[in-house]
C-alpha positions as CSV (number, residue, x, y, z in Angstrom):
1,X,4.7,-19.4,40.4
2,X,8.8,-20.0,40.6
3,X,10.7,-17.7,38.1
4,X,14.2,-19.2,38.1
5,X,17.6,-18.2,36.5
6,X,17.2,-15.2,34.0
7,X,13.8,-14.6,34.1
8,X,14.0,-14.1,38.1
9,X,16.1,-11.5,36.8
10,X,13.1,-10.1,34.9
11,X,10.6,-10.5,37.6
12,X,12.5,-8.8,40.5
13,X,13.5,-6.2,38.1
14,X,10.0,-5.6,37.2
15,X,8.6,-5.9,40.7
16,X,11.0,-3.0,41.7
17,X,9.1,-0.4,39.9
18,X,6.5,-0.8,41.7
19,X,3.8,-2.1,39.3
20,X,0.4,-4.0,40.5
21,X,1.4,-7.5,41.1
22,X,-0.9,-8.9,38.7
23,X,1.3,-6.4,35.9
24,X,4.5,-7.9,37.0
25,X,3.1,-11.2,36.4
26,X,1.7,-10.7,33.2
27,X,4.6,-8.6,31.7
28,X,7.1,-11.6,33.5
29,X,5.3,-14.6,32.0
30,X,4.7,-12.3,28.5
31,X,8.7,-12.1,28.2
32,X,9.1,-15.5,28.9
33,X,6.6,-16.7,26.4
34,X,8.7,-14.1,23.7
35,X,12.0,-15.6,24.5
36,X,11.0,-19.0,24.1
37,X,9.2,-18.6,20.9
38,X,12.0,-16.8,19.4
39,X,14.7,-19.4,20.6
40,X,11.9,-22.2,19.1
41,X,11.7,-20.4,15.6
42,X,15.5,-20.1,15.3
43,X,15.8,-23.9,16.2
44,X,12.8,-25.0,13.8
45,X,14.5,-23.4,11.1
46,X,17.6,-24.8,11.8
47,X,16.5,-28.0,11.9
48,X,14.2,-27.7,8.1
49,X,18.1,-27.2,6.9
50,X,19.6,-29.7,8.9
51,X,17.4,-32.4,7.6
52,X,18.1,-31.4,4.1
53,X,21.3,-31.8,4.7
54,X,21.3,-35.0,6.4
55,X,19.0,-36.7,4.1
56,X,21.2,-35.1,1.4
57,X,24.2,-37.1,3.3
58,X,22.7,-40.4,3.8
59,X,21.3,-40.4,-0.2
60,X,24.4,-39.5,-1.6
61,X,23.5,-35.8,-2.8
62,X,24.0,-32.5,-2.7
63,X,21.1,-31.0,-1.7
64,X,20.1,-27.4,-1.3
65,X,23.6,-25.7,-2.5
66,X,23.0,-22.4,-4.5
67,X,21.5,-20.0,-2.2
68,X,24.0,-19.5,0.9
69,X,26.7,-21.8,2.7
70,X,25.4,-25.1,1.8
71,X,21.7,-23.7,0.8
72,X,21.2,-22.0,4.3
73,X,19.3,-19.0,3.0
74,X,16.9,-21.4,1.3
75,X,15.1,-22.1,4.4
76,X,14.7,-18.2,5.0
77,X,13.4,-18.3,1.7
78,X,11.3,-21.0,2.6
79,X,10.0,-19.1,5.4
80,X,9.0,-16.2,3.7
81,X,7.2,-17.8,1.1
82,X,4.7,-19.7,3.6
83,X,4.4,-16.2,5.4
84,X,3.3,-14.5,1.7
85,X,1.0,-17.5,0.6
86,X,-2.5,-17.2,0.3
87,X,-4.6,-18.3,3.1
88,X,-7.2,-20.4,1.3
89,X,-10.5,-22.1,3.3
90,X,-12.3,-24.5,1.4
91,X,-16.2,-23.2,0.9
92,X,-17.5,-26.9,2.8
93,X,-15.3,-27.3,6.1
94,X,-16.4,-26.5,9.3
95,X,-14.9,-23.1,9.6
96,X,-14.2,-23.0,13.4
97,X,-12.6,-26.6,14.0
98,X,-10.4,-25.9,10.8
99,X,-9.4,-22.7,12.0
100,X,-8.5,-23.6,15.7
101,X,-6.8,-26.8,14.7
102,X,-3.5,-25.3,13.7
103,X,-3.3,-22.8,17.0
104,X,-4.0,-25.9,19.0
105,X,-1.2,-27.8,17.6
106,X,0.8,-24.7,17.7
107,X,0.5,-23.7,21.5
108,X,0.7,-27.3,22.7
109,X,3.5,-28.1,21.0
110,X,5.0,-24.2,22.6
111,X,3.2,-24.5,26.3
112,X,6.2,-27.5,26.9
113,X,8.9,-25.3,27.1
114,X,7.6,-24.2,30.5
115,X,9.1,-26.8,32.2
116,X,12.0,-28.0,30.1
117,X,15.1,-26.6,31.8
118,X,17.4,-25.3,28.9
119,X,20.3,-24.9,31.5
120,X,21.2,-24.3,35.2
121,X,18.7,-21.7,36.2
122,X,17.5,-21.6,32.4
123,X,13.4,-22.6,33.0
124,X,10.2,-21.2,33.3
125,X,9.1,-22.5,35.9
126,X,10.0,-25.5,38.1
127,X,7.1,-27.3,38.4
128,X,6.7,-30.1,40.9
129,X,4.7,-31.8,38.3
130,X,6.9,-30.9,35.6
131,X,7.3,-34.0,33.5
132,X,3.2,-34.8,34.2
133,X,2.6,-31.5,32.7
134,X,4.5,-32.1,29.8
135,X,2.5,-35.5,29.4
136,X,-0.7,-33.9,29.8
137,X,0.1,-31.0,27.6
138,X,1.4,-33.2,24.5
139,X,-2.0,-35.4,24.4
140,X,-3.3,-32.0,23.3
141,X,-1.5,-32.9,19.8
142,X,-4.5,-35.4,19.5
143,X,-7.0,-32.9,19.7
144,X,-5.5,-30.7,17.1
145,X,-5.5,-33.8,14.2
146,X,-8.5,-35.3,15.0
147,X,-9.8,-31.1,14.5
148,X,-7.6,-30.8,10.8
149,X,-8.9,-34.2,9.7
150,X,-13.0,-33.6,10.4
151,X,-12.9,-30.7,9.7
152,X,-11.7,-30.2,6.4
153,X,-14.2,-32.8,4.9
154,X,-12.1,-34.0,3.2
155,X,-12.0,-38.3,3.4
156,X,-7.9,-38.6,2.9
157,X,-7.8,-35.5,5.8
158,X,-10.2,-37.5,7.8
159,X,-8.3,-41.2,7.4
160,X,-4.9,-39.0,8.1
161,X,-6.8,-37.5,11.5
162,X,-8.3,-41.1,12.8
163,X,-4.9,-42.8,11.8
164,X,-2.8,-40.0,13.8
165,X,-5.1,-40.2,17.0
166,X,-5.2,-44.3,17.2
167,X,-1.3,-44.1,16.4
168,X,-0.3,-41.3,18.9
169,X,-2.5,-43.0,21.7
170,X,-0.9,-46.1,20.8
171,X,2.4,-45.1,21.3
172,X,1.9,-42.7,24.2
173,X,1.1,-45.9,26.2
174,X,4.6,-47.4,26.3
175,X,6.2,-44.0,26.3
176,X,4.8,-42.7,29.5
177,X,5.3,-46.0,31.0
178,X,9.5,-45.6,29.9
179,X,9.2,-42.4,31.7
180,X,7.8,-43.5,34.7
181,X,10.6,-46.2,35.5
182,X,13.0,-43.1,35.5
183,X,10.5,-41.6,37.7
184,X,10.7,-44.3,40.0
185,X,14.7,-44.1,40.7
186,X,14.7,-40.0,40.7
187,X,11.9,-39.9,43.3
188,X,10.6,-36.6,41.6
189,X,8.5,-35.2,38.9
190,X,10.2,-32.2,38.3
191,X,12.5,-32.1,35.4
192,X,15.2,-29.7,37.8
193,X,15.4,-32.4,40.2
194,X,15.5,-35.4,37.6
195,X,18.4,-33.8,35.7
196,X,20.2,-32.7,39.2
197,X,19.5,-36.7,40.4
198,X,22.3,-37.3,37.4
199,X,25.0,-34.8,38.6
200,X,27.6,-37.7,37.6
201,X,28.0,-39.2,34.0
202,X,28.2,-43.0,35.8
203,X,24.2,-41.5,37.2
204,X,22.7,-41.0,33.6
205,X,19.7,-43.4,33.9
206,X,20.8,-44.5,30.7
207,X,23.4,-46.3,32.2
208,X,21.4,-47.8,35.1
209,X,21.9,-51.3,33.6
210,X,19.3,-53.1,32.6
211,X,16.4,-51.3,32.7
212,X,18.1,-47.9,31.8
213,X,18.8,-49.0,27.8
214,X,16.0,-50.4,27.6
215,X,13.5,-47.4,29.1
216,X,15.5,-45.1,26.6
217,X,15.3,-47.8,23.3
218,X,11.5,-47.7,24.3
219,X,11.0,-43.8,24.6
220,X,13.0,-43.3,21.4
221,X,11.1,-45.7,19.4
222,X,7.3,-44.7,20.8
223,X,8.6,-40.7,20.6
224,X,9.5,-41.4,16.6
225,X,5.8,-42.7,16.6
226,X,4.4,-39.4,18.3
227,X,5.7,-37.1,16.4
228,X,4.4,-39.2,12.8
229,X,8.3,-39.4,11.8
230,X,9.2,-42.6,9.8
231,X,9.1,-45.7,10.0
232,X,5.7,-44.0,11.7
233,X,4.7,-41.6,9.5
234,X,1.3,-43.4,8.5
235,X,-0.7,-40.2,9.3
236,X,0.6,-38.0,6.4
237,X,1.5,-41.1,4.3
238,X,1.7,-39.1,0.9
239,X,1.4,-42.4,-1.6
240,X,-2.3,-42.9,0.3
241,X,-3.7,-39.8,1.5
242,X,-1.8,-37.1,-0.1
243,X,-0.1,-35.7,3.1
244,X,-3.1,-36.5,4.9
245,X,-4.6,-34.2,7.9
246,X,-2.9,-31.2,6.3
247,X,-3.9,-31.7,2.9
248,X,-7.0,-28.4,2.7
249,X,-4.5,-26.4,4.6
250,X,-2.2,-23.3,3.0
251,X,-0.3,-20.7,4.1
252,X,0.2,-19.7,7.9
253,X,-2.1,-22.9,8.9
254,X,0.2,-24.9,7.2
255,X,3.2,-23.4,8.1
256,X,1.8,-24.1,11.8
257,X,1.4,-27.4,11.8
258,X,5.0,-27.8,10.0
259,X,6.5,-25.3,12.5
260,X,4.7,-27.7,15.0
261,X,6.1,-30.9,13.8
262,X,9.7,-29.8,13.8
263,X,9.4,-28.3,17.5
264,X,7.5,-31.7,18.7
265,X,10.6,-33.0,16.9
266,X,13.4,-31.0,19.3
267,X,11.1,-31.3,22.2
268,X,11.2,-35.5,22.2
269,X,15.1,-34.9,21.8
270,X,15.1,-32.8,25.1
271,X,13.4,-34.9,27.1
272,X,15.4,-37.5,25.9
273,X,18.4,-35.7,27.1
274,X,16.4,-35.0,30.3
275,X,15.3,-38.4,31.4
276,X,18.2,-40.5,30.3
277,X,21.4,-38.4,29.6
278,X,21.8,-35.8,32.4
279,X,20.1,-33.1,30.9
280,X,22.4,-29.6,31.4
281,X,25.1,-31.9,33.2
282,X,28.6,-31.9,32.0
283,X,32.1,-30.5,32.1
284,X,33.8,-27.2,31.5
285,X,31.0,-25.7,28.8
286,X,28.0,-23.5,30.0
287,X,25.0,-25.7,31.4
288,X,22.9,-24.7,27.8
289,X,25.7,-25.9,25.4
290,X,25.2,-29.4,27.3
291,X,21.7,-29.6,26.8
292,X,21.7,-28.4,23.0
293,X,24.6,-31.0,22.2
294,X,22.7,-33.6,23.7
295,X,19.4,-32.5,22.5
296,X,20.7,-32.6,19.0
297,X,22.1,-35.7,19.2
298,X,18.6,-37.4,19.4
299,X,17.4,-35.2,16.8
300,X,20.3,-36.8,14.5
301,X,18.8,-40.0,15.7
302,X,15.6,-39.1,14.8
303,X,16.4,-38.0,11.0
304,X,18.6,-41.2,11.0
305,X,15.5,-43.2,11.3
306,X,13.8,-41.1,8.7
307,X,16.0,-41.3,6.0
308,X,17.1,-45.7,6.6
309,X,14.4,-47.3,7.6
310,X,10.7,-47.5,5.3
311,X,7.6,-46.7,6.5
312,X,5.5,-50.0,8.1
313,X,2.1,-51.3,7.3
314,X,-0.8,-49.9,9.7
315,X,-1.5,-52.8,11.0
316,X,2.6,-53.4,11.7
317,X,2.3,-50.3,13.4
318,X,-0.2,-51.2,16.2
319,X,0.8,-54.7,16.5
320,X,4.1,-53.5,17.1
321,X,2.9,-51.2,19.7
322,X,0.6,-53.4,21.7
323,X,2.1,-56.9,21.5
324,X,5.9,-55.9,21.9
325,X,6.4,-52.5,23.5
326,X,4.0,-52.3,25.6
327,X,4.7,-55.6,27.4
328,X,8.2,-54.3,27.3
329,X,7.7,-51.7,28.6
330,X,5.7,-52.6,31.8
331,X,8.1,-55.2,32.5
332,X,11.1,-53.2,32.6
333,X,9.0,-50.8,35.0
334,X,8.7,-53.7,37.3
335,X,12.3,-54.0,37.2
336,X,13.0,-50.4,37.4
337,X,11.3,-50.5,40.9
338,X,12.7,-53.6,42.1
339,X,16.3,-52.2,41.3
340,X,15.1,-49.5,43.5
341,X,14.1,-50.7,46.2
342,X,15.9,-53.4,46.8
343,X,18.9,-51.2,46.3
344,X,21.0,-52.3,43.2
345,X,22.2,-49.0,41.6
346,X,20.4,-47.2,43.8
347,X,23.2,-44.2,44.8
């Protein structure tokens, strides 16, 4: 295991007292995991307020106003209520799958922060198989829908759970096949040595012409898709399945799956940022204020979509997929690795 940046810090700091090994790494990888979850529940909360506030913007409204600066203690508020609610199981689901479908979404949608590098020296751990993890550890989302929707027994949780899994495998298609033609030109898996492949702005793969625009257009649109955000949002459509997977859940469940949503939401962004725009890479500012300007940038995108464009037919939705971005795609992966290696923009 590589500790890097701060939490090297923590481990040689730790290993200097002379605890058992095994201690050291428990009480390293313990701090980490508290960090990170406390950094994630600042930025989830942010973001509920944000969106009010940009959907406010875009609709011509006020939106939250009365309880803070522009209603930002109404998320708090928000916040606390979830944590107060009930926690109400329906007599006829299937208690275990119910109650592990939440923590599943939950920790998958955590465990990605181990290898997303928030700055120079700010990561977990520098996998060499850092953005593979992340692939691997996302498709967990599946799991944890396909769990709400059976096991609430419940038909409009069930519809919302099937719809989610044959959207989100859909769409994963063409997005890992977008990421792979930036894997081609960086030589690398890991996310440190993808982001330090960039070191100059004229090196963002976004501005490897052509295949560049169109790798990022392709990620952005199939990352909207996995993380059920309109124009994709079929899963929790609430005119059809009243909110859909989610619908038998209350309380802390539900406030898991929304806390989920809005992290899966950030963590898209930063990859985003990762792949295509240089990551922590930038001028004069520390190496985090990079990534978190850049990172929220996509986010902005991403509630841009939400609030212009309507939500598509199902059957829209997978054509769209199959016949158009995945052919995309796969081309502009063959073009990524002839740019490559027959050496156009290949510094």
């Amino acid at each position: 295991m590589e500790i890097t940046g701060i939490f090297k810090y923590l481990y040689e700091l730790l290993q200097s007292t002379g605890l058992p090994q095994v201690l050291v790494d428990i009480i390293a990888l313990a701090s980490a995991a508290v960090m990170i979850f406390g950094v994630l529940a600042v930025i989830a909360l942010f973001l509920v307020w944000w969106e009010r506030k940009v959907s406010a913007h875009i609709q011509q409204r006020f939106g939250p106003m009365r309880t803070g600066w522009h209603g930002w203690r109404q998320t708090i508020a928000d916040a606390v209520k979830l944590l107060q609610k009930e926690d109400i199981t329906p007599s006829t689901v299937d208690r275990p799958v119910f109650f592990w479908a939440p923590v599943i979404a939950f920790v998958a949608a955590f465990m990605v922060y181990v290898t997303i590098p928030f700055g120079d020296g700010l990561i977990v751990s520098d996998l060499n198989i850092g953005i593979l993890f992340i692939i691997a550890i996302t498709t967990f989302t599946i799991i944890s829908l396909l769990m709400a929707g059976w096991g609430s027994n419940n038909k409009y949780a069930l519809l919302g759970g099937m719809r989610s899994a044959a959207q989100v495998v859909s769409y994963e298609v063409p997005m890992v096949v977008s990421v792979l033609a930036v894997i081609v030109f960086a030589g690398s898996l890991s996310m440190v040595d993808i982001v330090q492949s960039q070191a100059k702005i004229y090196k963002w793969y976004f501005f490897r012409l052509p295949f560049g625009p169109i790798a990022f257009f392709t990620y952005i649109i199939a990352a909207t898709a996995e993380t059920n955000r309109t124009p994709f949002d079929l899963p929790e459509a609430e005119q059809e399945l009243v909110a859909g997977f989610n619908v038998e859940y209350s309380g802390m469940k539900f406030a898991m799956f929304f806390l989920a949503e809005f992290v899966n939401m950030f963590t898209v962004s930063a990859i985003g940022a990762t792949l295509f725009f240089g990551g922590w890479q930038g001028p004069l500012l520390p190496s985090w204020v990079w990534f978190l300007v850049k990172t929220f940038a996509l986010v902005f995108v991403l509630m841009w979509f939400r609030w212009t464009y309507p939500r598509l037919r199902v059957d829209q939705l997978m054509e769209f997929s199959w016949k158009f971005l995945l052919p995309v795609s796969f081309a502009n992966l063959i073009l990524a690795g002839w740019m490559k290696y027959s050496g156009w923009f290949n510094w």
